[in-house]
Structures are given as C-alpha cells and as structure tokens.
C-alpha positions as CSV (number, residue, x, y, z in Angstrom):
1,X,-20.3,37.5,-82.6
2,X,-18.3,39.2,-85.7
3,X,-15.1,37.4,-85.7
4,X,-13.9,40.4,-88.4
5,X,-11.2,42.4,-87.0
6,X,-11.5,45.8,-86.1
7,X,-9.0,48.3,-87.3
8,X,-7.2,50.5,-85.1
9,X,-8.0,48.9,-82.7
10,X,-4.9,50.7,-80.5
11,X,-5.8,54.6,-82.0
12,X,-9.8,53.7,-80.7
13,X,-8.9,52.5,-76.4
14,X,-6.2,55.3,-76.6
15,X,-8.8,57.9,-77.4
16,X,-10.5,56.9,-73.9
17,X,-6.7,57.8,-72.6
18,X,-6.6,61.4,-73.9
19,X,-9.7,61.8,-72.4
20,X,-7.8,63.0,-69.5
21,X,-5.1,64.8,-70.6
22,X,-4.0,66.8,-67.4
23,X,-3.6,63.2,-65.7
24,X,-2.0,62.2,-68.6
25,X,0.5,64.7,-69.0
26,X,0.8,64.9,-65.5
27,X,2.6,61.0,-65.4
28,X,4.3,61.6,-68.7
29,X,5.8,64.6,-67.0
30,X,7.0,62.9,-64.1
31,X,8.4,59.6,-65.7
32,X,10.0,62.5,-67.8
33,X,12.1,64.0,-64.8
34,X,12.1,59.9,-63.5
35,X,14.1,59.2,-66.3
36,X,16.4,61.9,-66.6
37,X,17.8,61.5,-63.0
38,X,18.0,57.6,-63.9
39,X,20.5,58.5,-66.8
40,X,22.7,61.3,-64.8
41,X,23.4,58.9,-62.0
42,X,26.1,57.0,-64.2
43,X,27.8,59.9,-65.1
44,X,28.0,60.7,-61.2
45,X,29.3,57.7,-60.3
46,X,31.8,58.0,-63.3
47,X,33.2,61.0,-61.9
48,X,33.0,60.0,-58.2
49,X,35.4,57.3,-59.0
50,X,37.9,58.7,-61.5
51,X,38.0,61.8,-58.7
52,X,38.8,59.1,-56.2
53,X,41.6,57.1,-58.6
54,X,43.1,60.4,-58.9
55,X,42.6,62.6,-56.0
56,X,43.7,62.6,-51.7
57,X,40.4,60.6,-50.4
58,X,41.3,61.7,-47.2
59,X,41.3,65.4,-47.9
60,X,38.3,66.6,-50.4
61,X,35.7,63.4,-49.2
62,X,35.1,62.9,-52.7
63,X,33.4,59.5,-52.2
64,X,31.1,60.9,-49.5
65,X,30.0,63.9,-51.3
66,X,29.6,61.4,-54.1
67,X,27.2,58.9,-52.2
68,X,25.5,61.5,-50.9
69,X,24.5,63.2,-54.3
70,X,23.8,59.6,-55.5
71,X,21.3,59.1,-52.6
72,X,19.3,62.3,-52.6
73,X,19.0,61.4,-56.9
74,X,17.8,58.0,-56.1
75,X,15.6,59.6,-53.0
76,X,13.9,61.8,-55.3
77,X,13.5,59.8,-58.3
78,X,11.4,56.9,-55.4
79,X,9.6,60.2,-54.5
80,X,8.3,60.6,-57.6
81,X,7.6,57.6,-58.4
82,X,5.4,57.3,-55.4
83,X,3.3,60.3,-56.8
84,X,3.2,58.1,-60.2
85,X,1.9,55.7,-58.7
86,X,-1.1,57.9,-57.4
87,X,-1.9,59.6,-60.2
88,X,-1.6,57.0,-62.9
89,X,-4.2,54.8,-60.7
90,X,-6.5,57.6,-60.7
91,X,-6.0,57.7,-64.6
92,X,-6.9,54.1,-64.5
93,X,-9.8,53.8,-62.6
94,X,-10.7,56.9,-65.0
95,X,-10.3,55.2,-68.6
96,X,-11.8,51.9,-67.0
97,X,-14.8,53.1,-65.6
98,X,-16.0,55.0,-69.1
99,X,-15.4,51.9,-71.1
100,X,-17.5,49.9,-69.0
101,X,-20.1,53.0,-68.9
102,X,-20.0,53.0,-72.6
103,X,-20.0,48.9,-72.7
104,X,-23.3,48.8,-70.3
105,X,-25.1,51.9,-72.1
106,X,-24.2,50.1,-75.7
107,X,-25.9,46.7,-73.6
108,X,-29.1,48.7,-72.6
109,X,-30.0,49.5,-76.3
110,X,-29.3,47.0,-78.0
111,X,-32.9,44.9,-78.7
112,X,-33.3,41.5,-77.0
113,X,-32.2,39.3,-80.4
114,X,-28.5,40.6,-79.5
115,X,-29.0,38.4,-75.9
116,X,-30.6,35.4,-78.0
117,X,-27.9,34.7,-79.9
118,X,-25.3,35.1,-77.2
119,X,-24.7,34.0,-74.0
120,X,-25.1,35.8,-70.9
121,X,-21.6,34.5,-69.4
122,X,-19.4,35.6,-72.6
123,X,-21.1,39.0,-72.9
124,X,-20.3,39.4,-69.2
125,X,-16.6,38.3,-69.7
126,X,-16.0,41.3,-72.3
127,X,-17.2,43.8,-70.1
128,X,-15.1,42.6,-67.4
129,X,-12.6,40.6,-68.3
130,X,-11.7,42.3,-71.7
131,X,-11.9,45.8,-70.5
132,X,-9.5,44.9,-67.9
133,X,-6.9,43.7,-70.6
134,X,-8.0,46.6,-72.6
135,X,-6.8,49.0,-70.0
136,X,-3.7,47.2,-68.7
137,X,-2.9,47.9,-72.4
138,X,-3.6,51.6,-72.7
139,X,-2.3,52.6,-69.3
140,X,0.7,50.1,-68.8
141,X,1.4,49.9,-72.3
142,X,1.7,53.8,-73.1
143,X,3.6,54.3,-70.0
144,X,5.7,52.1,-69.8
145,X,6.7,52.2,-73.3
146,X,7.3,55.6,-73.4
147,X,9.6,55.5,-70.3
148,X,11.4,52.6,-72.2
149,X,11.8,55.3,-75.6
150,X,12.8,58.2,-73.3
151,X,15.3,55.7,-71.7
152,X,17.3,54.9,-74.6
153,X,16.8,57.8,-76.2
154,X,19.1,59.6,-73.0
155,X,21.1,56.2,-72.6
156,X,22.0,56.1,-76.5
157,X,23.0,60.2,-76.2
158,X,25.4,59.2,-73.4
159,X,27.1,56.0,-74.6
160,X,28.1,57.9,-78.1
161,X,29.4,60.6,-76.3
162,X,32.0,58.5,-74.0
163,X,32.5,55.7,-76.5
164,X,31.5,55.6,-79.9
165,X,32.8,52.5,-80.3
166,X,31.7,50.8,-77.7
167,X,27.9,52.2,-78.6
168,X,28.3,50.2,-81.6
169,X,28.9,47.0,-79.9
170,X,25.7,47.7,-77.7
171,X,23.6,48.0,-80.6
172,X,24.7,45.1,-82.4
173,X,21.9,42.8,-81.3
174,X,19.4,45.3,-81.6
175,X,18.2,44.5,-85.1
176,X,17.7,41.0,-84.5
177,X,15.7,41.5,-81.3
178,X,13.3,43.8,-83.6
179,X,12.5,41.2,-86.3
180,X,12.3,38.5,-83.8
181,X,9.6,41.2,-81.8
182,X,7.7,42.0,-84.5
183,X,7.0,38.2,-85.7
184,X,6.1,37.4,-82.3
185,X,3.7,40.4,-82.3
186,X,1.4,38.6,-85.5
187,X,1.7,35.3,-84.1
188,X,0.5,36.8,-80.3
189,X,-2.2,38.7,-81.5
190,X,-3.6,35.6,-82.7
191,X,-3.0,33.4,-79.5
192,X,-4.7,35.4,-77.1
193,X,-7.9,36.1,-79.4
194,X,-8.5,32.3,-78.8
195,X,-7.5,32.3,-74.9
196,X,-10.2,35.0,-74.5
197,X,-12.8,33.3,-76.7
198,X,-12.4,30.1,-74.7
199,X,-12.5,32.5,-71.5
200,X,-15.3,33.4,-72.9
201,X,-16.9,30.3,-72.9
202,X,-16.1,29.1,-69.6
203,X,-17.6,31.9,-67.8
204,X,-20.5,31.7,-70.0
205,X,-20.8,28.0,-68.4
206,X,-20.2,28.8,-65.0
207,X,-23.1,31.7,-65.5
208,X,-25.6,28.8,-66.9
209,X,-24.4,26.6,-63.6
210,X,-25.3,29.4,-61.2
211,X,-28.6,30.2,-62.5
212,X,-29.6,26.7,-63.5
213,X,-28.4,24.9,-60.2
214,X,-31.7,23.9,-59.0
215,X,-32.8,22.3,-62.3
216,X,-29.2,21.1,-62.2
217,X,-29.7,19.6,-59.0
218,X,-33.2,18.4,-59.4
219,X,-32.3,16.6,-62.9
220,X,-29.2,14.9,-61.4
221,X,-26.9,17.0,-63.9
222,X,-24.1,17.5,-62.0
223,X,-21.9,14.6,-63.8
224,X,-22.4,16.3,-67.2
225,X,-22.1,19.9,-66.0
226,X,-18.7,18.4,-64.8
227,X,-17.8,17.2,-68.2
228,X,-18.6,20.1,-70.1
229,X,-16.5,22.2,-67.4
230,X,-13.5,19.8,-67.8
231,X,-14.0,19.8,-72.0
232,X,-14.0,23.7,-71.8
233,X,-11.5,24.2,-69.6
234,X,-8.5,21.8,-71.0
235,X,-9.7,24.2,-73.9
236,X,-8.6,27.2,-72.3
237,X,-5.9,25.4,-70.6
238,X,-4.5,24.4,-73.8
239,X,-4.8,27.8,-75.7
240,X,-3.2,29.5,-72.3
241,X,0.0,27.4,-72.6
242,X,-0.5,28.3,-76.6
243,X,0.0,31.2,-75.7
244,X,2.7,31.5,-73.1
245,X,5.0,28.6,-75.0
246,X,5.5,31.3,-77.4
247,X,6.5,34.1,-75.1
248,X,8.7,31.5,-73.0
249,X,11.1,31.6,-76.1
250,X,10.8,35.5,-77.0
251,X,11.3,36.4,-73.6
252,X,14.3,34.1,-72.8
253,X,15.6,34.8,-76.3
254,X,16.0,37.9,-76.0
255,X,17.5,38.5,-72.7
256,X,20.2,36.2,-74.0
257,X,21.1,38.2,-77.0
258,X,21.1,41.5,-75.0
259,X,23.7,39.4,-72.5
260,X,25.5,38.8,-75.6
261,X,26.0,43.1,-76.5
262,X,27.0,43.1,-72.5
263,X,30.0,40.1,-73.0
264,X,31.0,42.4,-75.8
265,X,31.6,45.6,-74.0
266,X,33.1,44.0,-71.2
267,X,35.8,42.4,-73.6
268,X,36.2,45.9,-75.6
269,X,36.1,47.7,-72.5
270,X,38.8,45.7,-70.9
271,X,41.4,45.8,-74.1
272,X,40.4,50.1,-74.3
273,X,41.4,50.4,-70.2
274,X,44.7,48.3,-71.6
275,X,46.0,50.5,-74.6
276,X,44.4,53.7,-74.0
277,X,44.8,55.9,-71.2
278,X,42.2,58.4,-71.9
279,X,39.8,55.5,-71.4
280,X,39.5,55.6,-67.3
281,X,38.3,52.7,-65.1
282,X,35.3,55.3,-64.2
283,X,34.3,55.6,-67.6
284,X,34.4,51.4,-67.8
285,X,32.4,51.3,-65.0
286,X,29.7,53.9,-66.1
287,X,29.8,52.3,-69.2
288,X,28.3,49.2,-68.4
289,X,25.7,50.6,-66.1
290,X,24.6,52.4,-69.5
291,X,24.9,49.5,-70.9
292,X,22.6,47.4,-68.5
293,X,20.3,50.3,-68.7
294,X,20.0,50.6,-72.7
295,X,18.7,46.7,-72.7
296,X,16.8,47.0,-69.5
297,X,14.2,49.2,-71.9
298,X,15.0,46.8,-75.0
299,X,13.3,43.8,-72.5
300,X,10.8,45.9,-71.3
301,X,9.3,46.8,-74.8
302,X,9.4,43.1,-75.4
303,X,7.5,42.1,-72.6
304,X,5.1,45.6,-73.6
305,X,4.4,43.7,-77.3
306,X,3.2,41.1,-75.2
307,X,1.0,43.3,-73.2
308,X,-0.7,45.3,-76.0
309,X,-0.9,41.8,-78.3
310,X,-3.3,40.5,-75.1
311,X,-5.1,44.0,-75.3
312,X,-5.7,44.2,-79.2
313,X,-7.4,40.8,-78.8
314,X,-9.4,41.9,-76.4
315,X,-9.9,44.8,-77.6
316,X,-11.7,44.0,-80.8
317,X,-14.1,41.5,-78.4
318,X,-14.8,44.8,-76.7
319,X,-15.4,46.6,-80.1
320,X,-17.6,43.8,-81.9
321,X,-20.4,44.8,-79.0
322,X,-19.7,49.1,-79.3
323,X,-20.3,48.3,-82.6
324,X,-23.3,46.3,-82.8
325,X,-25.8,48.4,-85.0
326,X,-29.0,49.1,-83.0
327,X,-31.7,47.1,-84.9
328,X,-34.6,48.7,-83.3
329,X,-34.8,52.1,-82.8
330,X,-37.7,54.5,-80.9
331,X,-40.8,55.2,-83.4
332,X,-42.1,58.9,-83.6
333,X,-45.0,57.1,-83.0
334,X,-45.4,54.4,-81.2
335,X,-47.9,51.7,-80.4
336,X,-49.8,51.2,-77.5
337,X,-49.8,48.3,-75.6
338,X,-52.6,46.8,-74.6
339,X,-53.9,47.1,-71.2
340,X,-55.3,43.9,-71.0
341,X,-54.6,40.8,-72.8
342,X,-57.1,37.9,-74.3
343,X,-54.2,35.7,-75.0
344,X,-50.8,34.9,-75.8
345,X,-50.5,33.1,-78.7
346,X,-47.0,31.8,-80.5
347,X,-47.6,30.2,-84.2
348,X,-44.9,28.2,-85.6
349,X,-42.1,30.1,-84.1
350,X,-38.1,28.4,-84.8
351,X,-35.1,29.9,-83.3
352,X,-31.3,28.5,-83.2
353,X,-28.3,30.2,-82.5
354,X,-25.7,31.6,-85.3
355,X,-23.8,28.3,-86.8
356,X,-25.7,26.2,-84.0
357,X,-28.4,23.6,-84.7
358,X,-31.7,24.6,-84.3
359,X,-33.3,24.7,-80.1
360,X,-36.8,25.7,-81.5
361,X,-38.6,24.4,-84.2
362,X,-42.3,24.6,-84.9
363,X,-43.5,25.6,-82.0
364,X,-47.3,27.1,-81.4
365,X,-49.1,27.4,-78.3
366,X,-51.7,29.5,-76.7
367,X,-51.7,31.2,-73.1
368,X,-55.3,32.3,-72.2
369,X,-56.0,35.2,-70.2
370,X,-55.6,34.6,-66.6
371,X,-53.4,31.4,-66.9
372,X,-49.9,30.5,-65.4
373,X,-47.5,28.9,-67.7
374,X,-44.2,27.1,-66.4
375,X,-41.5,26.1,-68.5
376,X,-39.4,23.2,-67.4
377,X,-36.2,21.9,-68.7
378,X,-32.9,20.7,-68.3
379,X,-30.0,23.3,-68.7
380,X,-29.6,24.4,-72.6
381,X,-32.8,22.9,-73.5
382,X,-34.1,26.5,-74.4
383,X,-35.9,28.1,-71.4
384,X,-34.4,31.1,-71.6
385,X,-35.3,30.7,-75.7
C-alpha cells in the first residue's frame, strides 16, 4: 500500500469523536467537576492543619470535621468517576464501531485488483488491530489529555497564589521535559509505523497458515512455514523493542527531572518555614501535594505522546484503505452476463504483486463448458492468483 503519509491524520479519527457530542461533552463535563474537587482537597487539608497548629483540638474537632469533608470530596469525586467510566465506554464502542463500519463498507467497493495486490492477513490487521490503536488514541488520548491541561491549569492558579516563588522552582524543569517530548514524538511516530507493518505481516502469515493447512500438511510444509514465522516474528520482535527502548528513556527521564522540581521545593520550603512566619507548616504541606499533582499531569501527557504517536501510525494504515479511489464504478448501462458459457479461456495473462517478482507469467488455458478445473499448489505459489 501507499506508504505516503496522510495529513491530519489526528483532525480526521477526531471527527468520528464529535460525532457524539452529548457523550462527549457529557465526560468532559465530569472530568471537569473530577478535577476541580482534586485541586480543592489541598487547600482543605492546608487549613485543617494550620486550624489544628493553632487551635484547642479538643474543643472545635477541627481534624474530624476536616477528615470528614476530605472523605465525602474524595467519595464523590470516585462517584463520578464510576459514571466516567460508563459513559466514556459507551463513547468507545460508539467511535469504534463506525470506523470499522466505514473500513468494511470502503472493503465491499473497492474492485477485486485491491485484494490482489494485498494480502488478506494485513488488510484484516488494519481493520482490527489499527482501529483499535486508532481509538485508544482518540478516546484515551483526548481525555486524558485534557484532564492533564485542566489539572495544571487549576494546580498552576493555586501554587502562584500561595507561593510565587516556590511556583517558579516547580516549573523549572518544565521546558526541558517539552523539548525532550516533542523529539521523542518524531522519532515515535516513525517506530510504531514499522511495528504495525511487521504486525501486519505476521497476521497476514498466520491467515495464509489457517487457510492453506491442508496443502500445508499434505506437502510437508510445516518446517518452512515455521521459518518464515520465526523470520517474521524476530521482525516484529525487533521493531517492538525499537520501539519501547526509546520510551524506556523518555519515560524514566522524565520522572527523574520532575523529582528534581520536588527536591527543590522541599529545600525552599524548609528554609521559607525557617525565616518566615507567614509561611505555615500547612501551607508546606499543601504545597507539595500541589506540587506532586502539577507533575503527575506533566508524566501523564508524556506517556499520552506515546499513545497518540502509536495512533497516528496506525492511523494513516487505516487511511491508505478509506482512501483508496474506487477504480470501477457502476455503468448506467451495464452488460449482461451470459447465461451460459462455451468456455473459459485466459490468453497470456501475467500478474505480480507491487515491488514483488512476478507469480504469473504467460499463462493461457482454456476451460470447456461443463469441465471441472482444480488448482493445486503449495502455499504462495499463486492459487489464490
């Protein structure tokens, strides 16, 4: 198929995404009010404790009223999530089940020289397979990432208006974490375009085994069926750990410069609760848990460039066959078919694959009327041809 990319690739699966836009807006709405109880919690347990360092426990339960508040926020934040959970599946079986509509409709026109220049087993990986990654990357990847925007969008409003200067500190790291995201997001892109080709061609194999076993079985194939599975799958094997070496680094990487912004608060936040007193353990403590929370996002979009890398490849597998132009298309006037046949009769007919050598090549024969014609062949020799 066209190994050209496809542009926009994100901008085309998200339009299957607003298809839906009451279940859309319906999630967004939630992880809205999800992440707005997720930022207040902090601020409660800031002034549960600086109540308590300065108040008679004994007398106004301060840390009971405080835990209790605390619980029915996290209570109703899990309840929430719970009817996330619900509708964003419902979403998902949505989006996924009109790409593969659209996939198998596309399949049904398309004339049969599209199926004799591919194989049945990689055209059967995009439409599951691919679609699969192409909807992890719409649904998880929207969602997620705009929980992980709203997040430190709230988280960042919070930390300047307690600390400035502690703020700072947090964001220190944060420019180096984006150029390290966006280089990993070219080199990605490219990595798991060749795990899913190779996927590709595995499946494509263990299609031609299923269907072929008796000829497999009756031509004593099996040892070089085995090979060719072993050669394709190191292949895929080898792309795989391509793939995954890289995000072993990114993902490591930067969790350890985000601990970095943390050792810095902590060692401004302990010389501030030295030499100022406005600055109150409470506000320490609060602090970091903003602090935790403003990287917790940072990771998460990380791991999301990951995720939507994975879907733009893909993606654009998924595309190459939407796009396929229809070569033959219904005459106004069509022929009739014959009702009954003299012959069959094939003159000098050649076929090969794109960029493969040729299968057939000068081939003529003639079936009479009334005959039965077998073809028999090891696996690849052309049957299906």
């Amino acid at each position: 198929m066209n190994s050209k990319p496809h542009k926009g690739v994100i901008h085309r699966i998200s339009k299957y995404l607003f298809e839906h836009k009451v279940l859309f807006a319906t999630t967004l709405l939630i992880a809205c009010i999800m992440t707005g109880l997720s930022v207040f919690v902090p601020t409660v347990i800031q002034e549960v404790l600086d109540e308590i360092f300065e108040t008679d426990l004994v007398e106004n339960n301060i840390l009971i009223n405080g835990i209790i508040l605390i619980g029915f926020m996290f209570l109703t934040k899990e309840i929430l999530n719970c009817l996330r959970i619900r509708v964003n599946n419902k979403l998902e079986q949505k989006v996924i089940f009109k790409i593969r509509k659209d996939l198998h409709d596309k399949l049904l026109d398309l004339p049969i020289s599209f199926y004799d220049r591919r194989k049945s087993g990689e055209i059967a990986s995009r439409v599951v397979e691919d679609v699969q990654n192409v909807e992890r990357a719409i649904l998880d990847g929207t969602e997620q990432g705009i929980i992980a925007f709203l997040t430190l969008g709230g988280v960042t409003t919070m930390m300047f208006l307690q600390e400035p200067r502690l703020a700072f500190l947090v964001f220190l790291p944060l420019p180096v974490l984006i150029i390290l995201g966006l280089n990993y997001a070219k080199v990605s892109k490219r990595n798991w375009k060749a795990v899913r080709e190779a996927s590709g061609e595995l499946n494509s194999l263990l299609v031609e085994d299923i269907q072929g076993n008796r000829l497999i079985q009756a031509f004593a194939l099996k040892s070089r069926e085995r090979n060719r599975f072993n050669k394709i799958g190191k292949v895929l094997e080898k792309r795989s750990l391509e793939a995954m070496y890289r995000w072993s680094i990114q993902g490591p990487g930067a969790s350890f410069l985000s601990s970095l912004g943390i050792l810095a608060v902590v060692g401004m936040g302990a010389h501030l609760l030295q030499t100022e007193p406005t600055f109150t353990s409470g506000k320490f403590f609060a602090f970091l848990l903003y602090t935790n929370m403003f990287y917790e996002p940072v990771r998460q979009l990380v791991s999301i460039n990951n995720l939507i890398a994975a879907g733009k490849a893909s993606g654009e597998r998924v595309f190459e066959i939407l796009d396929t132009p229809n070569e033959i298309n219904n005459h106004d006037k069509p022929l009739t078919f014959p009702k009954k046949l003299k012959s069959i009769e094939f003159e000098r007919v050649s076929f090969s694959y794109d960029e493969r050598s040729a299968i057939i090549e000068d081939l003529s024969f003639t079936i009479p009327e009334g005959s039965t014609t077998a073809l028999v062949g090891a696996t690849g020799a052309g049957k299906s041809t």
